[in-house]
FIBALUM-165159 format. One record per residue: residue in three letters; x, y, z of N, C-alpha, C in turn. Coordinates in steps of 0.05 Angstrom, whole numbers, plus 5000, padded with zeros to 4 digits. Atoms other than C-alpha are relative to their C-alpha. Layout:
BEGIN
AlaXYZXYZXYZ
...
//
This chain:
BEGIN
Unk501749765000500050005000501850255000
Unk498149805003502450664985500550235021
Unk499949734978504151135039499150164998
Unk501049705011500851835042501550145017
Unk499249764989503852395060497850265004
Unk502749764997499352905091502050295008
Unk499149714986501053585112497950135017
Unk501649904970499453885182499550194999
Unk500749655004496354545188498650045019
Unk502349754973493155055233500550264995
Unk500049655002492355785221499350125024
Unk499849784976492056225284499750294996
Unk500149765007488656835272499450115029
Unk500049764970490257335335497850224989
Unk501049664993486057935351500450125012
Unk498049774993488958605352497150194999
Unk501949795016482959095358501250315008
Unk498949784995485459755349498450254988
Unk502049804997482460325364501050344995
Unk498549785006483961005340498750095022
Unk502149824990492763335564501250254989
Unk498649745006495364025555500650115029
Unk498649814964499664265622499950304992
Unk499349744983497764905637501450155017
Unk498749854985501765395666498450164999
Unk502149764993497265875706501950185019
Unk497449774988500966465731497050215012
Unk502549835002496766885778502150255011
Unk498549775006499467575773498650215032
Unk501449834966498167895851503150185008
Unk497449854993502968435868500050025037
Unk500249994970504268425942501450215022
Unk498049844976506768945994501149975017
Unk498550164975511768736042500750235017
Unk499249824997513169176096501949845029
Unk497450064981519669016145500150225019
Unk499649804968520069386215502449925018
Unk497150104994527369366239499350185025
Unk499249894968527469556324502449935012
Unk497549974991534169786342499549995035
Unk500250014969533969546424501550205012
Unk498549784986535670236459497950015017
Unk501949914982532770306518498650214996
Unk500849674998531671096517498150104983
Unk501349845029528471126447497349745000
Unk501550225012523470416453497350185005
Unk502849795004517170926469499950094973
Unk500549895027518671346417500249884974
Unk499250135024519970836362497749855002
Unk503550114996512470446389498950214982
Unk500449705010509971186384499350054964
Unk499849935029512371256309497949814983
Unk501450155013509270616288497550045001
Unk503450004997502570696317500050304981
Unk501149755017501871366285500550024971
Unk499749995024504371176220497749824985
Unk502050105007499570616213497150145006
Unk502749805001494371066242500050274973
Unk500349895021495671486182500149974980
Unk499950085029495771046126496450024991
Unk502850035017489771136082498049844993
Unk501550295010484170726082499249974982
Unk500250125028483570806013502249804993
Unk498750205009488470346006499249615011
Unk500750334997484569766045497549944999
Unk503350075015478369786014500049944970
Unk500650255029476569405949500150444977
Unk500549765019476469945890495949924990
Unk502349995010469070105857499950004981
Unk500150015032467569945786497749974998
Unk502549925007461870145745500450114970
Unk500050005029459970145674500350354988
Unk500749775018461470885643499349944968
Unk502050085023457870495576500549744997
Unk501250285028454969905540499349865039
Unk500050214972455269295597500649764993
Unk498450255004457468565603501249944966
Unk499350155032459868245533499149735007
Unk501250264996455667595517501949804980
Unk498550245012460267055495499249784984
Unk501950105007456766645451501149714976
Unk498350315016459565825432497049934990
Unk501550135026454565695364501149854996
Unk499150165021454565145325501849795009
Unk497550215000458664655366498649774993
Unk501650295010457563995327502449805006
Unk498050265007461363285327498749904972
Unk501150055024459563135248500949685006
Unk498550285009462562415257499249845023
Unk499750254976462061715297502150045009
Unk497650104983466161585347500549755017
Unk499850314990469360975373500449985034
Unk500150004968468560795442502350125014
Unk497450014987475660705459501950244992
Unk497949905012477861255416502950165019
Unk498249914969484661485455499950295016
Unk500249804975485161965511501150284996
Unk498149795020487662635488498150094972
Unk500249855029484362715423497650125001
Unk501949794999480963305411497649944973
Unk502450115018473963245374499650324989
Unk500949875007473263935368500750265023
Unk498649754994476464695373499250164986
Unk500149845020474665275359500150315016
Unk499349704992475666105376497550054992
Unk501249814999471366595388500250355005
Unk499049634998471767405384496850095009
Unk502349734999467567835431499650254996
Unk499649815002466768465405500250255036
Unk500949864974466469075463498450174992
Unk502849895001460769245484499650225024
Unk500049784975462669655550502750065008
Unk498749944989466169985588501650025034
Unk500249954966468969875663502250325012
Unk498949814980471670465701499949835040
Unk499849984971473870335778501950195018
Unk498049794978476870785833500249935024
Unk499650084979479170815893502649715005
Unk498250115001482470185921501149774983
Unk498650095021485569555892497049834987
Unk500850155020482269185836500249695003
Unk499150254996480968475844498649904969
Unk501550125028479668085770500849735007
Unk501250264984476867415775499249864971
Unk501450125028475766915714500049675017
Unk500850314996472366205717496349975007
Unk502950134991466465905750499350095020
Unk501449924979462066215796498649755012
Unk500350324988459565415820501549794982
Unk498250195010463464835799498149824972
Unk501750075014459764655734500049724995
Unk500750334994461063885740502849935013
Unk497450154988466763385762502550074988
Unk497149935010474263475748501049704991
Unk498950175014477863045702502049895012
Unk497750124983483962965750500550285012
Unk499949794975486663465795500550374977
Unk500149775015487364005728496950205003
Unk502849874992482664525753498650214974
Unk500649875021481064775683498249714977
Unk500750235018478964035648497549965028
Unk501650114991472663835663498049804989
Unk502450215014467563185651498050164986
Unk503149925012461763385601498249785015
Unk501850364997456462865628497450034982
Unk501450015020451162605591497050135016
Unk503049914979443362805611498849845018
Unk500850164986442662245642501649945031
Unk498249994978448062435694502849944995
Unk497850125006453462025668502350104994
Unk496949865011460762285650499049854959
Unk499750095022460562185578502349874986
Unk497850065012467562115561501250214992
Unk499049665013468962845534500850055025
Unk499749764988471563395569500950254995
Unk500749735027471264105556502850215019
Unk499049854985476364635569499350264986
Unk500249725011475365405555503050225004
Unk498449775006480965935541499750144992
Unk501049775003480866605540503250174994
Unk498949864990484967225528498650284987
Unk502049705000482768015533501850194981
Unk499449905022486068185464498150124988
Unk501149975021482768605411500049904980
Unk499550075015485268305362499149705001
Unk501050325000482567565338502849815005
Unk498050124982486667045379499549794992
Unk501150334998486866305380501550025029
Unk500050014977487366335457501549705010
Unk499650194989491165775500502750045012
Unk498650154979494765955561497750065022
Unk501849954975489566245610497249844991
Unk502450105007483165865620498449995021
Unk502049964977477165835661500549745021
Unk499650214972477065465725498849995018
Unk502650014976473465255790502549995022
Unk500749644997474865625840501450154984
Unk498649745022475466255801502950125005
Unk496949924989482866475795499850245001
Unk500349784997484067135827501950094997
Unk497749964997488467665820500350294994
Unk500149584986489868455827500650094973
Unk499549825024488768825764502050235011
Unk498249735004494069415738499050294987
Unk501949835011488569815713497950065008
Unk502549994987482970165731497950184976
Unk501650065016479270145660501049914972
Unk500750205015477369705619498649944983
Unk502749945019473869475552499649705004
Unk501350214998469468865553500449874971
Unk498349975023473568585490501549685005
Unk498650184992476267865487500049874979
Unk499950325018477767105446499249865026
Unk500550254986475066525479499749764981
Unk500250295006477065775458498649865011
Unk501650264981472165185468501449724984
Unk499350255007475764455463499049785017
Unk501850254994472563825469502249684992
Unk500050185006476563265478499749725018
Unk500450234994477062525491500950015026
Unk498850064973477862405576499849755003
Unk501650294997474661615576498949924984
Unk501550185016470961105545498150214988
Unk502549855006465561475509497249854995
Unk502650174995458461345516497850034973
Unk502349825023452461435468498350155019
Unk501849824987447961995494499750234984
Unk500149755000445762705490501550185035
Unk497749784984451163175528498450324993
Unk500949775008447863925531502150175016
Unk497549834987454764435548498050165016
Unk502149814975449264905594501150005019
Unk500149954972452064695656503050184991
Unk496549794990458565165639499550265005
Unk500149685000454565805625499550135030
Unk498849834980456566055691502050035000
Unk497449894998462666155678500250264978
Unk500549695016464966895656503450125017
Unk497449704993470467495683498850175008
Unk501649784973468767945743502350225005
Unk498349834996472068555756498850125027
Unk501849874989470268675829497749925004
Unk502150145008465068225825498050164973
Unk501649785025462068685763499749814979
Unk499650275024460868135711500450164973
Unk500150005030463968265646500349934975
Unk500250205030464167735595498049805017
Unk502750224991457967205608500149814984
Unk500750305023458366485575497049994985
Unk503150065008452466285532500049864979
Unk499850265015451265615500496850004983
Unk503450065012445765575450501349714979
Unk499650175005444765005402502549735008
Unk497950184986449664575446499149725002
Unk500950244982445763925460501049814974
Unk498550145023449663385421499249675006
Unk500450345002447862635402502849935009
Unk498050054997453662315419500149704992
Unk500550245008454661625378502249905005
Unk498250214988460061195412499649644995
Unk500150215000460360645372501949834993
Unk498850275004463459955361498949795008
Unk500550324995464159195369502049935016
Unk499150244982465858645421501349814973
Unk499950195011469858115385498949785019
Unk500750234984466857465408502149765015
Unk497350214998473257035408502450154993
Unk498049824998479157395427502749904982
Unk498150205015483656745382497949914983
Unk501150205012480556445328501849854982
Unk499350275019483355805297499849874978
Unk501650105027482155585228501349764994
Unk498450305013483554805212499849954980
Unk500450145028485254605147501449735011
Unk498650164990485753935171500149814975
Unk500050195020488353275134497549874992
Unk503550115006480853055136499050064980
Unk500149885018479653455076501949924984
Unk497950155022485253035033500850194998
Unk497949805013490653585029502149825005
Unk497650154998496653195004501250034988
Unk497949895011502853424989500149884971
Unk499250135030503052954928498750014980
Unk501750015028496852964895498050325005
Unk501249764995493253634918501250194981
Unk499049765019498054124886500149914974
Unk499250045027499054124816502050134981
Unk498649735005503454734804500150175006
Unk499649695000505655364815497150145005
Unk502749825001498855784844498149805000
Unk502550204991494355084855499850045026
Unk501050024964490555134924498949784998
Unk501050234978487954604965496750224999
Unk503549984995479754634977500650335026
Unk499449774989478555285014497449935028
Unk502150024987475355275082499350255016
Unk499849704986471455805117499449975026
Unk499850034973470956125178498850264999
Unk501949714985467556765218501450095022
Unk499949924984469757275252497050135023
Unk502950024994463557315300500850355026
Unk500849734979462058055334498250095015
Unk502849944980456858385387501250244991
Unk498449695014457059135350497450135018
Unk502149844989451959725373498450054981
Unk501449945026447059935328500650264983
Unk498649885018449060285268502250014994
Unk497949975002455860195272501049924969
Unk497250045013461060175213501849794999
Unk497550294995465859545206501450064974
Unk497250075022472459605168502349785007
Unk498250174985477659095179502750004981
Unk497849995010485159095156501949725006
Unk498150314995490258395155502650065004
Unk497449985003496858405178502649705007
Unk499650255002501657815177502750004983
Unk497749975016508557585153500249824968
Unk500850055029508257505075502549824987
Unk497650155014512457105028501450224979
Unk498049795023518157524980498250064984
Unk501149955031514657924930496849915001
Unk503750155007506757664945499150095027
Unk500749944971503458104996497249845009
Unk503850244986497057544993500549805014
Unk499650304989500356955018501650035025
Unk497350044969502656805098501349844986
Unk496950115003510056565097498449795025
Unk499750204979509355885142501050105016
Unk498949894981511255935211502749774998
Unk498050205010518255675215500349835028
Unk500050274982518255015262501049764991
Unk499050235008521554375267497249794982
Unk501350195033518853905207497750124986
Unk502249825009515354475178500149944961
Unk500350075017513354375110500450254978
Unk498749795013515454735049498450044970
Unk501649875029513455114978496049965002
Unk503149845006506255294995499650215023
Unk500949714978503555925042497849945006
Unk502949884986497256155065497750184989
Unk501449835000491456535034497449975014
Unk501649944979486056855069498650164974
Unk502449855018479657045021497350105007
Unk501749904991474757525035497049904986
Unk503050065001466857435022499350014959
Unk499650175024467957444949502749924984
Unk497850205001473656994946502150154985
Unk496849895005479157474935501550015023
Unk497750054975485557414967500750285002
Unk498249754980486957955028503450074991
Unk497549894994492458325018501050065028
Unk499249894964496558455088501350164999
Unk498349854996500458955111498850254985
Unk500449745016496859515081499150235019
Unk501149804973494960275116497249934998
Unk503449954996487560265096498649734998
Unk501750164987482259905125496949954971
Unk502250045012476659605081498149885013
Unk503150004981469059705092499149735000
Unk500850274995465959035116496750074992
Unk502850084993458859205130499050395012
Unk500749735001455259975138498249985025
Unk502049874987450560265189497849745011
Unk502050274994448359485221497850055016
Unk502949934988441459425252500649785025
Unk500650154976442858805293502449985011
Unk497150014979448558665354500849744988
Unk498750245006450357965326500650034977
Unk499850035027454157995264502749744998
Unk497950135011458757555232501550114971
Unk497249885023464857755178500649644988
Unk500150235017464657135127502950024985
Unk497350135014472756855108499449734989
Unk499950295012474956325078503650055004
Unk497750134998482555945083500349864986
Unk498150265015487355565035501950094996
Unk496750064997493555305021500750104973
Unk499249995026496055564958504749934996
Unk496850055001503355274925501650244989
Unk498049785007508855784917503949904996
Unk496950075004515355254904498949824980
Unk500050185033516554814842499849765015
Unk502250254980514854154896500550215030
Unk501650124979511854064956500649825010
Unk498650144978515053765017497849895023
Unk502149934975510053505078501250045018
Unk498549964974510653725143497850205013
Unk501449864989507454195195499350304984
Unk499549725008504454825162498050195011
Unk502349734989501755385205501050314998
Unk500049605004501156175188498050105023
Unk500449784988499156735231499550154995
Unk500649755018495557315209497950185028
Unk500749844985493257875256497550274984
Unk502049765018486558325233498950245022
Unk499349784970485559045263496050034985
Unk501849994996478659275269499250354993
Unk501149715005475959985247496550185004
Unk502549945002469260305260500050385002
Unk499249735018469360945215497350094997
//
């Protein structure tokens, strides 16, 4: 009887799913008066050197320790006004931590005027109540949450500065408690830029997020309010989606059961062996996007075919292809992701492959042949 030679196989497809702060320096600008009192110990003179002090402090001016008065000589506050903030796009749950969804400046014109007199000037920017939770101990980043209470995953920071001129703002920014600090002037035009950025802090959720809880925040001169936040059209869908893979390894056997034999199976150069399939099986959200990309180590010159893995009595001149849903062979190693499946309705889907052996030497040796191919996951 004639011996057969079979050849061993297993494919091992891993899953890789891959998922696509700003340090402030706050400087608060307070000028301070120091005053030093040097007492030379002479007996004869310690009356008169008490004496001096009390009467010098009895004659400092109490304009100097009372707050100054400020008051509009025209217009009044400046309304600050963040239109139009949209997210046009899905977003992926996981997307990473750091990335901004969305920036943009604003120019308030002036609309008033502050005058104050008298003593010092205190100017005050941020939050008159803490408009939600803090992202970490940066007292300028804060959680958006959704309406349902929840942190969403966003967080919003605002920057300001009291230029005329149109700015793209980002070293000073609003904060809880309000940062204080001793104006050098005692008038003022109600005249600014203010940045609003929105980005990634956590997981992101699906919801509606409405920015409202910030519009208390503004710039007090004196407590005198003169710039006022104000959020219109703000209330934002928020679509945080993706998929669960179901099986974190999936396995594909092309086993000898299926007659693959080195001797009579191939026939030449580019003959495959029977092709068998397989599923990547997902739990997605609804509507989501699926792209998927292959990566994997290729044979010289042929980016469709896995290179065998190299192992003792590994078998030689054939590879690996991997064929998508109409039986073309994946290319690997490429940047862009191709669409699987659009805007799904149900959480259970499956991604339809297929596997075979195709020959790539002038013979065919048997022996163990397993490839490895790693697929990334996209939801665009």
């Amino acid at each position: 009887m004639k011996a057969v030679n079979y050849i061993y196989h297993l494919i091992y497809l891993k899953i890789n799913l891959q998922h696509q702060t700003l340090s402030l320096t706050r400087q608060n600008v307070i000028n301070i008066m120091k005053h030093k009192y040097i007492c030379v110990k002479k007996n004869a003179t310690v009356p008169f050197f008490l004496l001096i002090i009390t009467l010098f402090i009895g004659l400092m001016p109490w304009t100097s320790l009372l707050a100054a008065e400020c008051h509009y000589a025209s217009g009044g506050p400046a309304t600050v006004s963040f239109t139009d903030i949209n997210i046009n796009r899905q977003l992926e749950k996981d997307t990473p931590v750091g990335t901004v969804i969305f920036d943009k400046s604003y120019h308030s014109n002036r609309t008033g005027r502050i005058i104050c007199s008298g003593g010092s000037i205190s100017y005050s920017e941020g939050y008159s109540a803490q408009p939600s939770s803090f992202v970490s101990s940066d007292p300028c980043l804060f959680n958006i949450p959704l309406n349902n209470g929840q942190n969403s995953g966003l967080g919003i920071r605002i920057y300001y500065d009291l230029t005329k001129n149109k700015t793209n703002p980002g070293t000073y920014c609003l904060q809880y408690p309000k940062r204080s600090s001793i104006a050098s002037s005692y008038d003022f035009s109600t005249e600014g830029n203010f940045r609003i950025v929105l980005e990634v802090v956590g997981q992101l959720q699906n919801g509606i997020l409405d920015l409202s809880h910030f519009s208390n925040g503004g710039i007090w001169w004196n407590n005198l309010e003169a710039f006022y936040l104000s959020f219109t059209n703000t209330v934002i869908d928020i679509k945080a989606l993706s998929c669960d893979v179901n099986t974190p390894e999936l396995p594909v056997s092309l086993s000898s059961a299926m007659g693959i034999n080195a001797d009579t199976t191939f026939q030449g150069m580019n003959s495959t062996s029977p092709e068998v399939n397989f599923n990547i099986e997902l739990t997605c959200d609804t509507g989501t996007n699926i792209a998927i990309r292959f990566e994997g180590n290729t044979i010289n010159g042929n980016n469709s075919i896995l290179k065998l893995i190299d192992q003792d009595n590994s078998a030689s001149g054939v590879g690996v292809q991997i064929l998508d849903k109409n039986r073309n062979a994946i290319t690997f190693n490429q940047p862009d992701y191709i669409l699987q499946m659009s805007n799904i309705q149900q959480s259970q889907i499956s991604l339809p492959f297929n596997a075979r052996y195709i020959q790539t030497g002038s013979t065919v040796t048997p022996g163990k042949a397993d490839a490895e191919a790693t697929f990334y996951l996209l939801f665009p």
